[in-house]
C-alpha positions as CSV (number, residue, x, y, z in Angstrom):
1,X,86.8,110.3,96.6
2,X,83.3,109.3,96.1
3,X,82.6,107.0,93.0
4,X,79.4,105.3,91.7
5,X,79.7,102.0,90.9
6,X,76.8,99.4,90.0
7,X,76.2,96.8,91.9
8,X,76.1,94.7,88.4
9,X,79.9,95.6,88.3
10,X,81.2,93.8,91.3
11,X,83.1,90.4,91.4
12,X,84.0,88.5,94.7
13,X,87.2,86.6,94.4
14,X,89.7,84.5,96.4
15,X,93.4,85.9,96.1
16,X,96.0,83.5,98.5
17,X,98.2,85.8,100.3
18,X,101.1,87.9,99.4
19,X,98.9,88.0,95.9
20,X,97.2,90.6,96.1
21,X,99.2,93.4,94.4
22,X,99.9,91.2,91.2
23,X,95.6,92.1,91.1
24,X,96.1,95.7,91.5
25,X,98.8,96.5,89.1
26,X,96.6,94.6,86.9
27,X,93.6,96.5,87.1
28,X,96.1,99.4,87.1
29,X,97.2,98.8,83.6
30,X,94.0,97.0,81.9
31,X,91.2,99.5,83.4
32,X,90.2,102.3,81.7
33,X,87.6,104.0,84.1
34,X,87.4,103.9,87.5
35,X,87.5,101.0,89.9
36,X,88.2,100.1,93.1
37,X,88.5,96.9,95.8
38,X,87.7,96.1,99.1
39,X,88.2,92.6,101.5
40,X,85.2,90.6,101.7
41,X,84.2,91.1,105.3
42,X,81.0,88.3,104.7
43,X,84.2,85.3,104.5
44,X,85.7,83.2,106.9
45,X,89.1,85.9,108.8
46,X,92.0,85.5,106.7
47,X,90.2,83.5,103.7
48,X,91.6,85.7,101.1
49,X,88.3,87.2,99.7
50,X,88.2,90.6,97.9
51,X,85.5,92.3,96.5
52,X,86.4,94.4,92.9
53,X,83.9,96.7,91.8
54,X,84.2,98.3,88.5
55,X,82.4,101.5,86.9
56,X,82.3,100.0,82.7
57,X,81.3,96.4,81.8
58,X,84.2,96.6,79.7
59,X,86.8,96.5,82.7
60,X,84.3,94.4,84.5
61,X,83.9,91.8,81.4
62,X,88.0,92.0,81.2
63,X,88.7,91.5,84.7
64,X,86.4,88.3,84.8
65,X,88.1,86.5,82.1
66,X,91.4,87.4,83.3
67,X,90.7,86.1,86.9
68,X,88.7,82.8,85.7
């Protein structure tokens, strides 16, 4: 499935392993459009980062003051 995200709607965070679904079944319950996340390939291997993109600033705006 093909979704169009803006750029302006992507955060890069750190999540230490074994962490990573507590994220998901966040953005599973708090997002109301689509979103989606992918590892951060431009980190050091096995640094933890992740890339979430989101489709509304309103999950975006969410998801950042939930993660900082």
């Amino acid at each position: 499935m093909s979704i169009n995200i803006p750029t302006s709607h992507k955060i890069t965070i750190t999540i230490p392993y074994g962490e990573l679904q507590d994220t998901v079944d966040w953005c599973n319950r708090n997002c109301k459009d689509e979103w989606r996340y992918m590892e951060d390939h431009n980190t050091p291997y096995l640094s933890g980062g992740w890339i979430f993109m989101f489709e509304s600033e309103r999950d975006y705006v969410a998801f950042k003051l939930w993660k900082t």
